[in-house]
N, C-alpha and C positions, 0 to 999 in steps of 0.2 A: 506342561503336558501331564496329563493324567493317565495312570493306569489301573484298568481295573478287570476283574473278573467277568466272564461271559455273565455267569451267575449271579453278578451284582448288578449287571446291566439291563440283563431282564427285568430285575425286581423292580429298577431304576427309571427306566429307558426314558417316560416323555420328561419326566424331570433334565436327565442328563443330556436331553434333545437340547429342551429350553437353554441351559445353560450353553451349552457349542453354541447355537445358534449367536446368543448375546455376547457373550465374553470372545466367540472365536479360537479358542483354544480347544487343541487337537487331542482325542480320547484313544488310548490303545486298546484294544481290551483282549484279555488272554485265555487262554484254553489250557487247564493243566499247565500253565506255568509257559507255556508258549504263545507267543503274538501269532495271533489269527486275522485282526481284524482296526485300523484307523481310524474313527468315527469322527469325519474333519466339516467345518463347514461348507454348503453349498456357495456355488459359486452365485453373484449377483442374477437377478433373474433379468435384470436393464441389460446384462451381454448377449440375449437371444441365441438363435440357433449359431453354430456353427457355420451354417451355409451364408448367413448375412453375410460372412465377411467377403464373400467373394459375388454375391447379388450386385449384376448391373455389367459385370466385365466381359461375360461372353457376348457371340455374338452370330448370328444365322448365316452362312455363307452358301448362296445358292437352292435348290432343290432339297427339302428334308423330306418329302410324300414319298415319293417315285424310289423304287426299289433300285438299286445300288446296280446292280447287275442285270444285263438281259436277258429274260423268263429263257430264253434257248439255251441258256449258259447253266440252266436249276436240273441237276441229276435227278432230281426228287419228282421234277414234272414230265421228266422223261418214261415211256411209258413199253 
């Protein structure tokens, strides 16, 4: 793991892209001597959204158009 300066990482940055990307190895980079910031690999782009993992499981039960309540029951249409 590498650490290095905000200000080394600007001068740096696609260099030290290139490099995470290939080797994998996680960049800290520090602000006045404190960790600010992780610069780690992305994840595989073949793992798609988030939501794939659950695509297929729900499922429609019944009326989804038709309003939940009956229009006499809406304070709002009351006049």
């Amino acid at each position: 793991m590498k650490t290095m300066s905000a200000s080394e990482l600007k001068a740096k940055l696609l260099a030290i892209l290139d490099e995470v990307a290939a080797t994998g190895e996680r960049v800290i980079v520090t602000k006045r001597g404190s960790v600010v910031a992780a610069l780690v690999p992305a994840a595989s782009a073949a793992t798609g959204y988030p939501q794939d993992a659950i695509r297929g499981t729900g499922s429609i039960e019944g009326d989804i158009v038709s309003p939940v309540m009956d229009e006499d029951d809406w304070e709002a249409l009351r006049s």
